[in-house]
N, C-alpha and C positions, 0 to 999 in steps of 0.2 A: 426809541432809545435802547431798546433790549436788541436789534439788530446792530447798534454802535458800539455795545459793550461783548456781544458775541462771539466773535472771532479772540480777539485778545484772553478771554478768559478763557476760551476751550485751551488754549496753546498751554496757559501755566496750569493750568488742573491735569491735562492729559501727565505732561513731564515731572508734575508733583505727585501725583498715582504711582508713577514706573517711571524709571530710568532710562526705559532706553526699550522698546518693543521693536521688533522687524517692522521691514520696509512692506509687508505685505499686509499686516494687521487691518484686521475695517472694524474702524471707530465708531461707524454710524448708529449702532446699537445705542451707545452712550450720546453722543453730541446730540442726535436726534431727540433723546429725552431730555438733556439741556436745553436748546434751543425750545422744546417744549414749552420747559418751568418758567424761563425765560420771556415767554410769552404768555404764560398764566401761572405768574408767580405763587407759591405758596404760601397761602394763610397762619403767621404764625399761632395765631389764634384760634386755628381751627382744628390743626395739624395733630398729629398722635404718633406722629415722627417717623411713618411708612414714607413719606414721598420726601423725608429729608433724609432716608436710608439712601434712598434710591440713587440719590445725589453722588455716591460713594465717597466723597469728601470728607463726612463729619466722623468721627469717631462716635461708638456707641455712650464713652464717656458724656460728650459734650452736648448729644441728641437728651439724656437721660436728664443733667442740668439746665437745660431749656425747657422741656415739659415742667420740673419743681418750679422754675423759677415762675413761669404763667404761672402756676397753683398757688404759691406763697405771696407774691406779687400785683395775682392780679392780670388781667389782660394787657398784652403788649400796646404801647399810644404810638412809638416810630419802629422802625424797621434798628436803626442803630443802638436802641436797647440792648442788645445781644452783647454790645461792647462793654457792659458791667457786669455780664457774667465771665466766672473763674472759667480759663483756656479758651475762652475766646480772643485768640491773638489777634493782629491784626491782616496778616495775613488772610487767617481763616474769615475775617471780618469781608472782608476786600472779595475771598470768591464767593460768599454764601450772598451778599447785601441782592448783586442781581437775581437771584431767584426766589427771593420772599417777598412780601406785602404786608401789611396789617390795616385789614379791612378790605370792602369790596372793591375799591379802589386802588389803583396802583401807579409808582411814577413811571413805571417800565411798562404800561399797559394803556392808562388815559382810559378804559374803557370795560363791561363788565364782559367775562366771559360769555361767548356767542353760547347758544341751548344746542347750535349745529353748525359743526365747519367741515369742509371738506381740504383735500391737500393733492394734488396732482402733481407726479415731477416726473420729468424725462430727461437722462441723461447720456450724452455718447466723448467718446475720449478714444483717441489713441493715439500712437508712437509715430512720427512722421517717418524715419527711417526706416526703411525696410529689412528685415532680420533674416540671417540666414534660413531658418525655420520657414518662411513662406517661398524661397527663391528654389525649392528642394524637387525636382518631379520626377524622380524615380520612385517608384512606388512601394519600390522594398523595403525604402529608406524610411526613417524617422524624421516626419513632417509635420508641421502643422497644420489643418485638414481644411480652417476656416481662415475668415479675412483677420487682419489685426484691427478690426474697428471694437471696441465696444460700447455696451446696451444697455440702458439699468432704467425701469420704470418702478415709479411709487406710487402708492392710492394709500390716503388715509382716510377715516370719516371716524368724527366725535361726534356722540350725542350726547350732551350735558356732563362730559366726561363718565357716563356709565357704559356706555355702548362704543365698544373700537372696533375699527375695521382696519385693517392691515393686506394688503396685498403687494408682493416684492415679484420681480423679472429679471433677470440678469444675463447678460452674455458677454463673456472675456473674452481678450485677444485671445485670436487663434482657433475659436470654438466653431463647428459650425455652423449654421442660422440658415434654419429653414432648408434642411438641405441634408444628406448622408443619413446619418444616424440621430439627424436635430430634425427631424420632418417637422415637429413641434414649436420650432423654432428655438424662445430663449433655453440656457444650458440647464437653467434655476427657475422653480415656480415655486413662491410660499406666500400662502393666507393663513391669518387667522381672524378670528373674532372672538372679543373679550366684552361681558357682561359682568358688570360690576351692583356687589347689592341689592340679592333678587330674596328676599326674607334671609335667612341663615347662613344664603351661601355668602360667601363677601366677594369672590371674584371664581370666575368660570370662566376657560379659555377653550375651542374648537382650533384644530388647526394646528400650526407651529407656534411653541410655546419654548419656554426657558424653566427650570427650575434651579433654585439658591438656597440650600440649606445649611443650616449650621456652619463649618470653618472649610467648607468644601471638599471634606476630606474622602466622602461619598456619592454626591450630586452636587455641579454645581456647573451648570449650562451657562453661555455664554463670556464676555468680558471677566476676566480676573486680573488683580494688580499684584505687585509683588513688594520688593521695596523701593521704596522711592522720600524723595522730600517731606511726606506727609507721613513720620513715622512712626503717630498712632494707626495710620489706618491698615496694619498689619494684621487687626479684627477687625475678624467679617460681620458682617451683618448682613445676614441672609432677606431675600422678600420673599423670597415662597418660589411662585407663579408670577409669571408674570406674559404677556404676549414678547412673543419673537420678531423683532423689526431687522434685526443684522441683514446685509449681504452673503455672511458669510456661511459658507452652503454645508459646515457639516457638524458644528456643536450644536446642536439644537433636536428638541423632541419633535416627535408629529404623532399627533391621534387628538386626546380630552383630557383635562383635568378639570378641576374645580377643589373649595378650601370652603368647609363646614363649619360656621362656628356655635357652638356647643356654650354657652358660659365661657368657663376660663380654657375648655380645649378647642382648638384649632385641628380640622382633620380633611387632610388633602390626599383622594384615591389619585393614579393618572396610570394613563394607559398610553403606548407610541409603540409604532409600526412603521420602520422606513429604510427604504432600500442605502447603502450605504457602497462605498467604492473600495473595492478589494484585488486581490492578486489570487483570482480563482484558478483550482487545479482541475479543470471537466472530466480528465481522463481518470481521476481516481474518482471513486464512487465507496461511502460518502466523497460529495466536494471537500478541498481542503483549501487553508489560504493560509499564507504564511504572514502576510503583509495588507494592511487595514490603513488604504491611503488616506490623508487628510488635507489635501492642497484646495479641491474642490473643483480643480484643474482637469479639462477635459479636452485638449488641443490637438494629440498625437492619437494616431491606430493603440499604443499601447495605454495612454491615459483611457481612449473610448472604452480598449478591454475591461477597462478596472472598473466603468461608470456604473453603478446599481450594478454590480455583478453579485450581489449578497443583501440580506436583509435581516436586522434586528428589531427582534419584538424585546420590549419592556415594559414594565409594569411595576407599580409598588403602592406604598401607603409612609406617608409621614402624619405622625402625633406630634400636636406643641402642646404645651400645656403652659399657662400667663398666672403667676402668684403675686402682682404687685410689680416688683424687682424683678422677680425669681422667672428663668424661664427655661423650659429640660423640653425636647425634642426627641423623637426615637425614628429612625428612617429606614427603609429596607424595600428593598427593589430586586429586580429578577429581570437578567436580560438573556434570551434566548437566539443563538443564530443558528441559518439553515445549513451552514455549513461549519467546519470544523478547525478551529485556528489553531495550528501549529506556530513550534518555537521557532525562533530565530536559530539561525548555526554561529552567529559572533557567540563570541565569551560575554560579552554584556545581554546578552539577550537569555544566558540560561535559565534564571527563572523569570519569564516571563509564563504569561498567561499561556494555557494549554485546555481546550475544550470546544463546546458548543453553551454551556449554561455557565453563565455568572452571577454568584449571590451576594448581596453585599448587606450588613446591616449597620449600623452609626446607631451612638448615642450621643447629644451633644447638648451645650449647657449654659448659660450665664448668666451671672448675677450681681448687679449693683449696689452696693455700699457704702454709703458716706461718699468717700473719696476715691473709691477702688471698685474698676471691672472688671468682674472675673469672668472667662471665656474658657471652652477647650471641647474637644470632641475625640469619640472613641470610636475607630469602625475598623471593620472587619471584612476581610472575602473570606467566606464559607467553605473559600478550597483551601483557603490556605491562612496566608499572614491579617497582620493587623497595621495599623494607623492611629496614633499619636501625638495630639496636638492639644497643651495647656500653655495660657499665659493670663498676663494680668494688665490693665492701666492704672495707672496709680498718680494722683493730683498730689506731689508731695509740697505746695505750695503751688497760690491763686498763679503765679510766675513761671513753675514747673511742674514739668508731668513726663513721666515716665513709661516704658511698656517692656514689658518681658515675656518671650514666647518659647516655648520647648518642645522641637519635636522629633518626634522616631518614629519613620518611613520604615517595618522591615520589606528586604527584599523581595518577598515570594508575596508583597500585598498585592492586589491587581482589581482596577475600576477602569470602566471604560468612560465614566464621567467624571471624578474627582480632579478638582483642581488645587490641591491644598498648598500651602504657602510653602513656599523652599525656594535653593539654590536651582533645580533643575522642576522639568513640569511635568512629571511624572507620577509623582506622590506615590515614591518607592524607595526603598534602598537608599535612604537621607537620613542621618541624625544632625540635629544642631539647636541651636542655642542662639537667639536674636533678643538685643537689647535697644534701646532708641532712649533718645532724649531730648525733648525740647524746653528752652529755657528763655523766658522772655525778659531781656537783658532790661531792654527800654522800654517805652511804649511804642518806639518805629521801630526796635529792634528784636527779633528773633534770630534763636540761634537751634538749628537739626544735628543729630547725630544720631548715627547708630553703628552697630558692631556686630555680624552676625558670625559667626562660628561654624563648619560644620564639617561633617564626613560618610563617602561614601565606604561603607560596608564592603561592597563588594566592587566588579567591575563597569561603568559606565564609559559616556560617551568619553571619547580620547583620552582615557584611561583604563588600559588592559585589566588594573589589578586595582585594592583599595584606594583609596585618595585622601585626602585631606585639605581643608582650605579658610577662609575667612576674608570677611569680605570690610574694610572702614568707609564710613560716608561723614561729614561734616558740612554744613551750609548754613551761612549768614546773610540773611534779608532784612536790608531796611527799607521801611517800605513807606509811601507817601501815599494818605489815603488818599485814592480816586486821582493822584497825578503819577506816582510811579512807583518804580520798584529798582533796587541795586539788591543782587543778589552774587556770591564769593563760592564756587561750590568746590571740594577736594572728596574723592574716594581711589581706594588703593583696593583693587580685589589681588588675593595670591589663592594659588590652586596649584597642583599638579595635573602632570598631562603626560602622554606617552612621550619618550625619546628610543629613536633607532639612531646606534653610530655609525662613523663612516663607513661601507661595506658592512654594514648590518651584523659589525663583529659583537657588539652591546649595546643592549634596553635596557629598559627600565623604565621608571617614574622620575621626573624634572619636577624641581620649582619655576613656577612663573608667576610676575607680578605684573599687573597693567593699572598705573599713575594714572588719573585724570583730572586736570583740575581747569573749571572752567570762571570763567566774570562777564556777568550781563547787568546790562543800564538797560531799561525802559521808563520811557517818559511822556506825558500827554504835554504837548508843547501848548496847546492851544482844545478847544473845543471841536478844532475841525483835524488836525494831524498830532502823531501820534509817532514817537520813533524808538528801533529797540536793536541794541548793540549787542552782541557776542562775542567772546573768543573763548577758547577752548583747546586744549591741549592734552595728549595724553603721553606717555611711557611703558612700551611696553619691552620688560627685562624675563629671560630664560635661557637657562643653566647649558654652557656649552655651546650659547651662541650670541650673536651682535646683538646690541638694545636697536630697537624700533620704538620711531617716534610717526606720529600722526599733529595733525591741526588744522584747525577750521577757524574763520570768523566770517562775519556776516551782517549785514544792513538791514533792518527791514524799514520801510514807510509805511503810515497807515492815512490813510485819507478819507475821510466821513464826515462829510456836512449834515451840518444840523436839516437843511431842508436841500431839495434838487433830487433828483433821481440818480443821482451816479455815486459808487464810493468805489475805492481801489484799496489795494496795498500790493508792494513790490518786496522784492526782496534781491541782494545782492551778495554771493560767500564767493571767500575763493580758501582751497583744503587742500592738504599736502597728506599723505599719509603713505608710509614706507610701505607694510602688508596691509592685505585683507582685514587681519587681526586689531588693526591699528584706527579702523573705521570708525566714522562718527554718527551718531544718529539723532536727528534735529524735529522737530512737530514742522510741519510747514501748514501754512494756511493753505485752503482749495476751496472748493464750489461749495456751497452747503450740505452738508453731511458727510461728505468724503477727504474730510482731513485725516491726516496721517504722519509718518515716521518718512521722509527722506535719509535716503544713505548715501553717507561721501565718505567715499575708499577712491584711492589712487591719487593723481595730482591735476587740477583744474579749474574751470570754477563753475556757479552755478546761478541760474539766477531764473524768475519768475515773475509773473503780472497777473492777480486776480481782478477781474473788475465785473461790480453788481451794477445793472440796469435795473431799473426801477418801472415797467413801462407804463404800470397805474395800480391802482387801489390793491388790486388781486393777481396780478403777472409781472414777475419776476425772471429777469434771467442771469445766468452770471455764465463767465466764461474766463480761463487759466491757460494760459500760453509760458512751459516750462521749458529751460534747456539747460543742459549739462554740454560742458566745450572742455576737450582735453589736449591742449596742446603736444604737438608732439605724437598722439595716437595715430596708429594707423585702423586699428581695433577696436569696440569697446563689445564687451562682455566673451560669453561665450556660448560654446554650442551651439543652438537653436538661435541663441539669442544672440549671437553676434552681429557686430554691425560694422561695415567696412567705413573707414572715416571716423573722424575723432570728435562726432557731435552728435548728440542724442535727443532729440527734443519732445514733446507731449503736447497734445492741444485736447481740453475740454469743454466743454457747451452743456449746458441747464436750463432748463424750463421748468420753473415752478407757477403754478396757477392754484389760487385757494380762497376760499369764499366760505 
């Protein structure tokens, strides 16, 4: 059962975290530890609300009224207890039910966790069409060096959940394999192994790790959400340490940590050491670099340039300290490179980062009260500026709850890890002011909002000079436990952006506004299908020129028998959309682990076929036959990526084997 309820709950958790992520994000870090819980469900009974953090779902509010409620109450007797406690909507009821238990036994499980499993998977996928980028053989030119197939292998191993092993391989289109400058083969190699619980220590990681501290506004490796549907979960709730399972080849530490527990203090050293992709200058001495790429993309002679052209040592210490409620953090790290980053020459780029050493230190803080979470963190670069982030959650009625967050990015702050909450992902040069509100009308009805406020300071992306902007969201969910969901969503982001007039006689700064308001039905027709309706629509208006409109709708099926080895879903959209700008971005189901954000810009339609084979106890395979058709194209994309003909399509294949 935890593989029938799977797929459906990644889609609304992912799109209720965030709005709208790029088409290239990898999710697996997250779904992977879903599909985990999902499989060994969490013991409400046991729990101390680490592995309901992890979940990123719960608010620290409603994690904090679930431990009281076990203590004043007594041990949990069902899993749907959680429904009498205050802010447990239904909603929230509906994604959390599949990954708990109460007791050894589970309905999503039938069986007690194994003392040892292992996890094998191999993946290959790619583009049927041919791209300009491989059809290129003049040598001067800008090509892509490998095949368009790609590679992805997993090794996991649990021993009584104390002991993980983690091993990732990856090779993208375009890369190339076993061969040039890949003699090695994949483009990507990362292990780690994590030990859990060895006297004092409580977790110790070798290898590639993650770190999550406080409101991210210092350290905070991997996945971050921004705002979205869920608009308590704008506080963070940091895990520490944790192992590194992503694809994804360059937020993440490499070397050791481990997390000391003391009584009430918590004290985590770590150490990382790892070559990183840069725009090295050789002929000056020191090297210099002006540009610190992040794609993880190695397909072209110039990507190969940039590949481990540089390396970053880091190191630091984070203190927690546990009073009950109360819990105060202090973080501070040191990151050293071999060569010397220079600034940018854009105007948004004047204060940035300039050096070889980076020091950063945070303090950061929260603490629960009756009815009210108080959250916030303070840090600092040592060269320069500072980071500012306070809010609060607040239960003002078992029916509503509220969040309020305030922050000031200055300019000249600079972290190479910080992921802090804002309009842009920079955690600089941001002030604003974020409010939310959810209100449980009915018992099937929930009602989201939030308001965020904010301004850049100085110059940013498509904006020469200061800015200013605000962002509204509203969404209404009735929801039918365990059979569906109707869900009404409206937001209006405005912003300013650069404008040049005709013959570049006048600039300036423009208003623009981009409408989007979308209506989705899902529904479990039956125990074996499952159907979910979309439409979606947006508006996008700016000063001095035509309104652009975009839209999408779309089909999906879902098909999952109770018993047989086979289950599918399809999916069917056709999107119109004027610009680029105007684009829509959608979760599409895929192979296990690698679900994602589809993009539909232009006009066309799109459509999809997952199907899982079951072949026994322990082997698994699935496979995803996608195509994009644009009537009318003679082109789709560009550059590299162009493709002659007006059809695009994808094929992937999975092997999973686990015992």
């Amino acid at each position: 059962m935890a593989q029938t309820n799977e797929k459906i709950n990644l889609e609304e958790l992912f799109e209720s975290l965030s709005e709208e992520l790029p088409e290239d994000t990898d999710l697996s870090e997250l779904s992977e530890k879903w599909a985990y819980y999902l499989k060994h469900p969490i013991d409400l009974n046991k729990t101390d609300g680490t592995e309901l953090a992890e979940l990123q779902f719960v608010d620290p509010l409603l994690l904090q009224r679930l431990i009281e409620h076990r203590q004043v109450s007594g041990d949990f007797i069902n899993v749907l207890e959680i429904q009498s406690i205050d802010g447990f909507d239904p909603r929230i009821v509906n994604l959390l039910v599949p990954f708990v238990k109460v007791g050894e036994n589970s309905p999503f499980t039938g069986s007690k966790f194994k003392d040892f499993s292992h996890e094998f998977m191999l993946r290959y996928g790619r583009t049927l069409e041919k791209t300009k980028g491989y059809q290129i053989l003049d040598t001067t030119r800008s090509r892509y060096l490998g095949d368009p197939n790609r590679y992805a292998i997993r090794y996991r191993a649990n021993l009584k959940d104390k002991i993980r092993l983690a091993i990732n391989m990856e090779k993208d289109a375009g890369e190339p394999f076993f061969k040039d400058k890949q003699k090695l083969g994949f483009d990507f190699y990362g292990i780690s192994l994590s030990v859990k619980a060895i006297g004092p220590v409580r977790n110790l990681v070798v290898g590639d790790y993650a770190l999550q501290f406080g409101q991210g506004l210092s350290m905070w490796n991997g996945l971050s959400f921004g705002k979205g549907g869920l608009v308590q979960n704008t506080a963070r709730h940091g895990v520490g340490i944790k192992q590194y399972s992503s694809l994804n080849e360059v937020d993440f530490m490499r070397g050791i940590t481990g997390t000391l527990r003391l009584r009430r203090f918590e004290v985590t050293p770590y150490f990382s050491y790892r070559a990183i992709d840069a725009n090295v200058d050789d002929n000056i001495e020191p090297r210099v670099i002006k540009t610190i790429a992040k794609t993880g993309l190695h397909r072209t002679p110039t990507e190969q340039h940039y590949r481990n052209a540089a390396h970053q040592m880091t190191y630091g210490l984070n203190v927690l300290w546990r009073y009950n409620r109360f819990k105060a953090g202090i973080n501070f790290n040191q990151s050293q490179l071999d060569v010397i980053k220079l600034r940018g020459t854009a105007n948004r780029q004047q204060y940035d980062f300039e050096g070889d050493v980076l020091r950063n230190i945070s303090l950061y803080t929260n603490y629960t009260i009756r009815n009210i979470h108080l959250f916030g963190e303070y840090a600092s670069s040592l060269d320069g500026g500072t980071a500012l982030l306070v809010g609060a959650i607040v239960s003002l009625h078992p029916r509503l709850s509220t969040v309020v967050l305030v922050r000031d990015y200055k300019k000249n702050y600079h972290t190479f890890y910080g992921q802090g909450f804002g309009e842009s992902s920079s955690t600089s040069n941001e002030e604003g002011v974020y409010a939310g509100l959810t209100y449980q009308l009915a018992r099937k009805l929930v009602w989201s909002n939030y308001v965020d406020v904010f301004r850049f300071p100085e110059a940013k992306y498509q904006a020469d000079t200061g800015s200013v902007g605000a962002d509204f969201f509203s969404q209404l969910s009735y929801i039918w436990y365990k059979k569906g969901q109707l869900t009404l969503r409206y937001r209006n982001r405005l912003k300013q952006v650069n404008y040049v007039g005709e013959g570049q006689t006048e600039s300036g700064l423009v208003n623009s506004a981009k409408q989007q308001l979308r209506i989705e039905f899902q529904y479990k027709l039956n125990r074996i299908w499952t159907i979910r309706y979309r439409a979606e629509a947006n508006l996008l208006q700016k000063e001095y020129e035509n309104d652009n409109k975009g839209y999408m709708f779309y089909q999906d099926i879902f098909w999952k028998p109770e018993v047989g080895k086979i289950q599918l879903n399809s999916r069917i959209a056709y999107f119109q959309t004027d610009t680029y700008d105007n684009r829509i971005y959608a979760y599409e189901n895929d192979v296990l682990y690698a679900s994602g954000f589809g993009m539909y810009a232009s006009s066309g339609w799109r459509t999809y076929l997952n199907l899982r084979y079951r072949i026994n106890h322990n082997l698994d395979i699935w496979t995803k036959y996608g195509i994009y058709y644009y009537p009318g194209k003679e082109t789709i994309g560009t550059g590299l990526d162009e493709i002659k003909g007006n059809r695009k399509s994808e094929i992937k294949i999975q092997l999973r084997w686990q015992l």
